[in-house]
BAFI-3210 file (N, C-alpha, C; in Angstrom, 3 decimals, decimal comma, padded with zeros to 6 digits):
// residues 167
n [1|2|3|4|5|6|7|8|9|10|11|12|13|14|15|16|17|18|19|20|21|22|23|24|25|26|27|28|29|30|31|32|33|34|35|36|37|38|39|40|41|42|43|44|45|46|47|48|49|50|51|52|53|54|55|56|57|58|59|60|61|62|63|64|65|66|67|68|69|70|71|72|73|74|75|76|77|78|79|80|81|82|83|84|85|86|87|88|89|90|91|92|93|94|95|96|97|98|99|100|101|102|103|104|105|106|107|108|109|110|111|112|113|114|115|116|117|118|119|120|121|122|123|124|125|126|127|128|129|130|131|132|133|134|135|136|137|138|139|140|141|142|143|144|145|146|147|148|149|150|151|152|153|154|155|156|157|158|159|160|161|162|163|164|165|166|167]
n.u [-017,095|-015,946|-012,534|-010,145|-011,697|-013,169|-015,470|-016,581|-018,100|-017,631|-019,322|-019,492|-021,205|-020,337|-019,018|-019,622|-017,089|-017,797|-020,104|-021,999|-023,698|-024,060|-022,018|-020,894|-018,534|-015,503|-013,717|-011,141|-009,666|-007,770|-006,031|-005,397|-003,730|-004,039|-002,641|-000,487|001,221|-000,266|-001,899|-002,610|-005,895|-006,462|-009,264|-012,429|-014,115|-017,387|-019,995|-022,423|-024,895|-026,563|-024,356|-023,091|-020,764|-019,401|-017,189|-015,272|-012,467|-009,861|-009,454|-006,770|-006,309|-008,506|-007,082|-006,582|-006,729|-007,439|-008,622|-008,817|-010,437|-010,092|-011,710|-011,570|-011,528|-011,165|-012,435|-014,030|-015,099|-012,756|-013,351|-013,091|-013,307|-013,520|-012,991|-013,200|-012,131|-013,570|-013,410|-012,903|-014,864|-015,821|-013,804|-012,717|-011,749|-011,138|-011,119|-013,523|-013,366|-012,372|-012,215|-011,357|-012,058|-010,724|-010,428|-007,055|-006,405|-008,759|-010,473|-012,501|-015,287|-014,751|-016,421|-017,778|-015,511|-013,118|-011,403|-009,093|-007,348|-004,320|-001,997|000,613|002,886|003,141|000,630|-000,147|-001,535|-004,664|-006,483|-009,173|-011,788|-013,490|-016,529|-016,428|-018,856|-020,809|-019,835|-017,139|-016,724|-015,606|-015,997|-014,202|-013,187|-010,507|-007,777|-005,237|-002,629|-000,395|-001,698|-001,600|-003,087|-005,229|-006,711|-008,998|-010,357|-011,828|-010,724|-009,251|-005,896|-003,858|-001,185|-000,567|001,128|-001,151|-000,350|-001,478|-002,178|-004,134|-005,401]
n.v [004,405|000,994|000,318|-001,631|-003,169|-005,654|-005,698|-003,561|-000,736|003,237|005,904|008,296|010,952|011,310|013,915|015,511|017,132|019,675|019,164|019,151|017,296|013,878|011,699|009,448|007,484|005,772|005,392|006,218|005,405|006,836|006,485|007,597|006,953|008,311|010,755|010,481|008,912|009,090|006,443|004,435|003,189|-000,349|-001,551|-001,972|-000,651|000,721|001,630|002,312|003,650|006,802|008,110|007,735|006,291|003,857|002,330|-000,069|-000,643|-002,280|-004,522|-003,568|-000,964|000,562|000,246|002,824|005,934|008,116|008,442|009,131|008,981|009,284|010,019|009,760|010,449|011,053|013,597|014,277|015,865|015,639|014,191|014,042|012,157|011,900|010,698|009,421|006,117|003,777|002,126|-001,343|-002,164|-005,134|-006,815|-009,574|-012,143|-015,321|-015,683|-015,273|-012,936|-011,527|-008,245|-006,919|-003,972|-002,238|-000,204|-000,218|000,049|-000,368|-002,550|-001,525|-001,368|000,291|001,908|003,123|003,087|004,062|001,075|-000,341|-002,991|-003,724|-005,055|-004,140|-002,745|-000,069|000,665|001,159|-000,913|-001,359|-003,516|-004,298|-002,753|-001,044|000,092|000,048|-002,038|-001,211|-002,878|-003,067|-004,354|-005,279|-006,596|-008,992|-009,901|-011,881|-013,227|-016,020|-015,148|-012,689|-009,631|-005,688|-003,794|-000,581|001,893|004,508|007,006|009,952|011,961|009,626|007,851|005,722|003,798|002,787|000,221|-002,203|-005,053|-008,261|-011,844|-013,398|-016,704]
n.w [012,410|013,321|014,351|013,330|012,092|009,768|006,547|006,910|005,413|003,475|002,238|-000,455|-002,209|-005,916|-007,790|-010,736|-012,563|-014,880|-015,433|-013,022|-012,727|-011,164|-011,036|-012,594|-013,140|-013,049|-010,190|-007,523|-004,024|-001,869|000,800|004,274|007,321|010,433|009,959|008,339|005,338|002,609|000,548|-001,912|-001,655|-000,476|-000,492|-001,711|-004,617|-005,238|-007,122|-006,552|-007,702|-009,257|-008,848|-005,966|-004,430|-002,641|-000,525|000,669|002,821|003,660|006,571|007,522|006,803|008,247|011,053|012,749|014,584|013,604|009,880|006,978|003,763|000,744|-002,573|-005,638|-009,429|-012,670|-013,876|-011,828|-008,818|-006,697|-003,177|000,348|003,169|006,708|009,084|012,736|014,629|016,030|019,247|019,210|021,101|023,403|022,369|020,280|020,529|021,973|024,658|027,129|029,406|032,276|034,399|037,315|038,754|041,405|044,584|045,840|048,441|050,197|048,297|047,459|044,888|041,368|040,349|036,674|035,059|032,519|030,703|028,936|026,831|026,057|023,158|023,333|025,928|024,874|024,845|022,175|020,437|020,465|021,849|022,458|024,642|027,486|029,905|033,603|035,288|038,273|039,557|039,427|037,388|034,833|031,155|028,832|025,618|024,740|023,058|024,630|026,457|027,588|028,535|028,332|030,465|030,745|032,775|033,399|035,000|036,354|039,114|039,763|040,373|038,238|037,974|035,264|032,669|033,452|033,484|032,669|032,854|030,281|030,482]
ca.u [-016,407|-015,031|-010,616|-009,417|-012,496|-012,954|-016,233|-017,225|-018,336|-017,763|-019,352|-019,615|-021,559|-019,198|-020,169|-019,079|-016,564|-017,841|-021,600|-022,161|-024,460|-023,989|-020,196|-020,995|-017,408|-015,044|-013,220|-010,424|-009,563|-006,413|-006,054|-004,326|-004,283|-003,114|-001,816|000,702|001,502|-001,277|-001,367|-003,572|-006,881|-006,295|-010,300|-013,117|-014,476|-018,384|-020,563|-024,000|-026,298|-027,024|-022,812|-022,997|-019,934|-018,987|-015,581|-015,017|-011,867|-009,319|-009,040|-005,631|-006,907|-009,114|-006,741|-006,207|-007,686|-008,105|-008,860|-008,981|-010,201|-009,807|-012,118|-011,297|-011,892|-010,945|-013,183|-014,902|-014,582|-012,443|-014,080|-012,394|-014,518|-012,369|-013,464|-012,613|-012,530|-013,762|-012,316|-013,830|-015,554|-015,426|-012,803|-012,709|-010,586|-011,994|-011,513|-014,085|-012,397|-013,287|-011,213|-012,352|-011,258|-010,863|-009,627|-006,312|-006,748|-010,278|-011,002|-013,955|-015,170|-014,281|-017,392|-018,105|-013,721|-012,606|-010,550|-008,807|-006,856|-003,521|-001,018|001,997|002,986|002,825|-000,663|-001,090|-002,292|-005,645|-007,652|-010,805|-012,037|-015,343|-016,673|-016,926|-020,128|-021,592|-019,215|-016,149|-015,796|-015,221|-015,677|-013,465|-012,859|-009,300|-007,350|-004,602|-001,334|-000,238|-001,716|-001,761|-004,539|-004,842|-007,368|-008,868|-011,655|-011,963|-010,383|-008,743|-004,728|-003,849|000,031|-000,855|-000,357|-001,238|000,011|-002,012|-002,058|-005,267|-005,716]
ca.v [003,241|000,990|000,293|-002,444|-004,629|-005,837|-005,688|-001,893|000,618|004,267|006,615|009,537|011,491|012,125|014,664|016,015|018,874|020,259|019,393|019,229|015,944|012,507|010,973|007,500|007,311|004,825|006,277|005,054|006,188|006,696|006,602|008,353|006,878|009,059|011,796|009,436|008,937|009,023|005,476|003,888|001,963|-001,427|-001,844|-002,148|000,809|-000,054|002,961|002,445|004,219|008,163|009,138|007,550|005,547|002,999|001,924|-001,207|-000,340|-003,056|-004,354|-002,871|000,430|000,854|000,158|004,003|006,701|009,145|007,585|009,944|008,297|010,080|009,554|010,567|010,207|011,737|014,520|014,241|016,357|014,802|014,045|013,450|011,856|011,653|009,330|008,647|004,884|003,199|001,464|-002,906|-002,595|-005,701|-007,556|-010,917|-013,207|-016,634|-016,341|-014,330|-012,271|-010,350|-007,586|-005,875|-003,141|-002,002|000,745|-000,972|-000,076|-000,824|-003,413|-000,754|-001,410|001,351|001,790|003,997|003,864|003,836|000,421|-000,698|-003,656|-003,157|-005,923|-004,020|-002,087|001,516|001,007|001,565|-001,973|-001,761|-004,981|-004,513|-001,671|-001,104|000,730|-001,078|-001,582|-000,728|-004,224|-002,793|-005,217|-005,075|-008,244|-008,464|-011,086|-012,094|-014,527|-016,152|-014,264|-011,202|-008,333|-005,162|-002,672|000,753|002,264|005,991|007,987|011,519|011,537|008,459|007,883|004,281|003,522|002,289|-000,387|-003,270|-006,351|-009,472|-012,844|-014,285|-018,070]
ca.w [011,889|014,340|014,574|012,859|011,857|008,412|006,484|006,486|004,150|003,965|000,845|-000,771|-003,544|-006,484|-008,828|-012,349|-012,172|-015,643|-015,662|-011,556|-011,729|-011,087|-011,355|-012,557|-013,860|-012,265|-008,621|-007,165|-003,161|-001,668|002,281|005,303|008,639|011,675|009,302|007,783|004,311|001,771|-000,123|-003,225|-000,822|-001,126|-001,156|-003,174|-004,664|-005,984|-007,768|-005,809|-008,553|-008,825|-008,334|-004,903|-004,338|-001,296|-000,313|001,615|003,075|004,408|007,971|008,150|007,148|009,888|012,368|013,191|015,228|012,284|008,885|005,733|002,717|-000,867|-003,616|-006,833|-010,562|-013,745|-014,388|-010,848|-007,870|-005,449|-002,221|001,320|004,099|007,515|009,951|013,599|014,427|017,764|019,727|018,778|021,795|023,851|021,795|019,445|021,237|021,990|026,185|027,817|030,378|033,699|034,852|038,201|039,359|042,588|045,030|045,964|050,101|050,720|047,614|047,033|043,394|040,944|038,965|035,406|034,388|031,323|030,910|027,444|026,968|024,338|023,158|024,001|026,641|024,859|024,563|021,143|019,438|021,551|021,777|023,530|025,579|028,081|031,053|034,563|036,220|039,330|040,462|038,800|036,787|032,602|030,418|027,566|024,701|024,226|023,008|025,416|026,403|028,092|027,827|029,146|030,829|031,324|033,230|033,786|035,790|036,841|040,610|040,548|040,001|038,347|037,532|033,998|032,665|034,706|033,474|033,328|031,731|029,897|029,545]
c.u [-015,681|-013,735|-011,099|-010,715|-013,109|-014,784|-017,411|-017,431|-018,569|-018,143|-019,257|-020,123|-020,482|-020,002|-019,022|-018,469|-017,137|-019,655|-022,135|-023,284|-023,839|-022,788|-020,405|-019,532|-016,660|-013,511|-012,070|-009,767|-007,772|-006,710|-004,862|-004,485|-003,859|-002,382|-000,589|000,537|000,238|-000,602|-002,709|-004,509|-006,672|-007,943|-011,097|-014,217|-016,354|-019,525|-022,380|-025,242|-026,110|-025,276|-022,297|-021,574|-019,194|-017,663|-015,562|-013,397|-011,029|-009,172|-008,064|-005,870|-008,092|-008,321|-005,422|-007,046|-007,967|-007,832|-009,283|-009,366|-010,599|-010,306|-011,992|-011,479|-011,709|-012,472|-014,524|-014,384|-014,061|-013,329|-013,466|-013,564|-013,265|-013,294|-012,785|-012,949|-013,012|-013,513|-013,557|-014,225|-014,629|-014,146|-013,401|-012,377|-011,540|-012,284|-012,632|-013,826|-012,463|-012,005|-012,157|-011,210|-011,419|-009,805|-008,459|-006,492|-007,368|-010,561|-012,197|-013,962|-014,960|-015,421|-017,242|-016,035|-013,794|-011,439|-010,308|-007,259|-005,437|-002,513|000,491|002,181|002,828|001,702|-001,070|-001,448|-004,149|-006,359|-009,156|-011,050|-013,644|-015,260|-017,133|-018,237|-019,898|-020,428|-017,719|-015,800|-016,084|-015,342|-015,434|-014,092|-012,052|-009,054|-006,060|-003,421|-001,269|-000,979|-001,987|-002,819|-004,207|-006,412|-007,818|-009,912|-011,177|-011,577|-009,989|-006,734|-004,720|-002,227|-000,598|000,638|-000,335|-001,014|-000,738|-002,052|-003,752|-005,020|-007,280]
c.v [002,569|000,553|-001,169|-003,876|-004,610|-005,692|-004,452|-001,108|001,984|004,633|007,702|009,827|011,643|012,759|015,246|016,931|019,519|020,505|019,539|018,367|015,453|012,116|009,669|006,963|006,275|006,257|005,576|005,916|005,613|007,265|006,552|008,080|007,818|010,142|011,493|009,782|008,515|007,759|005,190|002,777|000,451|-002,384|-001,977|-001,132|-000,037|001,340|002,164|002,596|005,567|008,643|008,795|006,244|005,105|002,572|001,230|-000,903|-002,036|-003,738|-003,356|-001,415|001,395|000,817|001,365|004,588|007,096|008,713|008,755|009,323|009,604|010,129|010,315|009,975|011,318|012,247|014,693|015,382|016,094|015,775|013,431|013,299|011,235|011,059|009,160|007,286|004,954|002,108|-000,582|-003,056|-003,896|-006,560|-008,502|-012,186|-014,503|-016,828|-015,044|-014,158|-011,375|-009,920|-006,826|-005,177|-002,436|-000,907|-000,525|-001,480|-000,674|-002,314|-002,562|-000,709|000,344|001,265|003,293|004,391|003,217|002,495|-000,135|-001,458|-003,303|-004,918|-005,774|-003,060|-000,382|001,816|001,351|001,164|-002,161|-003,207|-005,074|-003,166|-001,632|-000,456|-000,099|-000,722|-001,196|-002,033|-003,669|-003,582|-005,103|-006,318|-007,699|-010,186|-011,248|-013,161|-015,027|-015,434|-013,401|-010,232|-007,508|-003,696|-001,408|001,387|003,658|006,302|009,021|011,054|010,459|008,702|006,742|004,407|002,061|001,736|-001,485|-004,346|-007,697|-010,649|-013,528|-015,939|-018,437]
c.w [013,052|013,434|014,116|012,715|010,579|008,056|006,482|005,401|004,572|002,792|001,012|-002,318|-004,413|-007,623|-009,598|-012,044|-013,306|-015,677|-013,829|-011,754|-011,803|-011,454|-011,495|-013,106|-012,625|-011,412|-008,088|-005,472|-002,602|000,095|003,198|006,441|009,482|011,014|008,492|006,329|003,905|000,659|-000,954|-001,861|-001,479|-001,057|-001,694|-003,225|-005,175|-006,151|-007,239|-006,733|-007,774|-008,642|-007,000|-005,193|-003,098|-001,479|000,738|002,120|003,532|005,754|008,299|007,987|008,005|011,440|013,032|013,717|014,446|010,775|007,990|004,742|001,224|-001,844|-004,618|-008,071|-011,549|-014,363|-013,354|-009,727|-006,474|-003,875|-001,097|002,506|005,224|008,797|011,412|014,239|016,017|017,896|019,445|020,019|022,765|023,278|020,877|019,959|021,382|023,606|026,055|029,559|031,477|034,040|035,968|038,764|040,807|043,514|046,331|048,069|050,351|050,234|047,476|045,667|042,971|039,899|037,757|035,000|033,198|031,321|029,045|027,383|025,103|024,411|023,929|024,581|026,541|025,224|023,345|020,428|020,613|020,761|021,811|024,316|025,932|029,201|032,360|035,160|037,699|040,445|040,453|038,315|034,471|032,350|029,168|026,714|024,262|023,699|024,106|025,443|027,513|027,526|029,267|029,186|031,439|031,825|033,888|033,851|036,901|038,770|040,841|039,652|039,488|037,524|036,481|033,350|033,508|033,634|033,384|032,413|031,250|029,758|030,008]
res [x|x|x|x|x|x|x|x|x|x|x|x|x|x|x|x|x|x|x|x|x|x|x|x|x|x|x|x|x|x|x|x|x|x|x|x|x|x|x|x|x|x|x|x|x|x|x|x|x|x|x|x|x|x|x|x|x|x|x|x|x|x|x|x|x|x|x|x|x|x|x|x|x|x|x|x|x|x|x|x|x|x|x|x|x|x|x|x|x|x|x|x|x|x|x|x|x|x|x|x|x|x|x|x|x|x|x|x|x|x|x|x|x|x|x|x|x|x|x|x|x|x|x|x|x|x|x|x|x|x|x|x|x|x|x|x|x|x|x|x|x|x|x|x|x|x|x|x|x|x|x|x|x|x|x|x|x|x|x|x|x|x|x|x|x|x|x]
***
């Protein structure tokens, strides 16, 4: 599933606790991001055919690393399906955005790092994230502003995060 993008579906079989087929009964899921408080899904449950049942989930409930969702039904056997999200890839934003990276001495590119763009300085609204090429360079998709980058590969040090402005 990727983080925080609207338009997904996750299922699961539900089945009879008394007879053990088919749960065509109506389900309703309840979801846990990050280990947090368990709340009523605020999306749309829809019974597939056969007991199979999909759950469109919210944007905002995707926008965690670990995603629990809950399905349940009176006289069904609840069903938990736990999910880790990924990261939206290059981004949304409207600029398209080059970040290169480079060994600060030399200017020698920094190819195959991990780079992931966040809103605010903890790092933990990410935006965008990608691996640099062979140039060191990443292309994102932001929208204008600040934001800031953090960057990480095996043998290298980087005083995270770096700072930079999009327009």
């Amino acid at each position: 599933m990727r983080r925080a993008v609207a338009g997904q579906t996750i299922g699961v079989q539900m089945i009879d606790v008394t007879s053990g087929a088919a749960f065509t009964g109506s389900v309703s899921v309840l979801v846990t991001g990050d280990a947090g408080a368990q709340g009523a899904g605020g999306g749309t449950v829809t019974h597939e055919g056969n007991g199979y049942h999909s759950y469109a989930p919210t944007q905002a409930e995707t926008n965690y690393t670990h995603v629990a969702f809950t399905f349940t039904g009176t006289g069904a056997i609840t069903s938990t399906v736990q999910v880790y999200t990924e990261l939206s890839a290059a981004g949304t934003g409207a600029i398209e955005w080059d970040y290169t990276l480079t060994l600060a001495s030399v200017g020698t590119p920094i190819a195959d790092a991990n780079v992931w763009v966040t809103s605010d300085v903890a790092g933990t609204d990410v935006l965008a994230s990608g691996t640099t090429d062979q140039s060191g360079v990443v292309t994102f998709f932001l929208d204008a502003g600040t934001v800031y980058v953090f960057r990480q590969r095996s043998g290298f040090n980087f005083v995270n995060p770096d700072v930079e402005i999009v327009s």
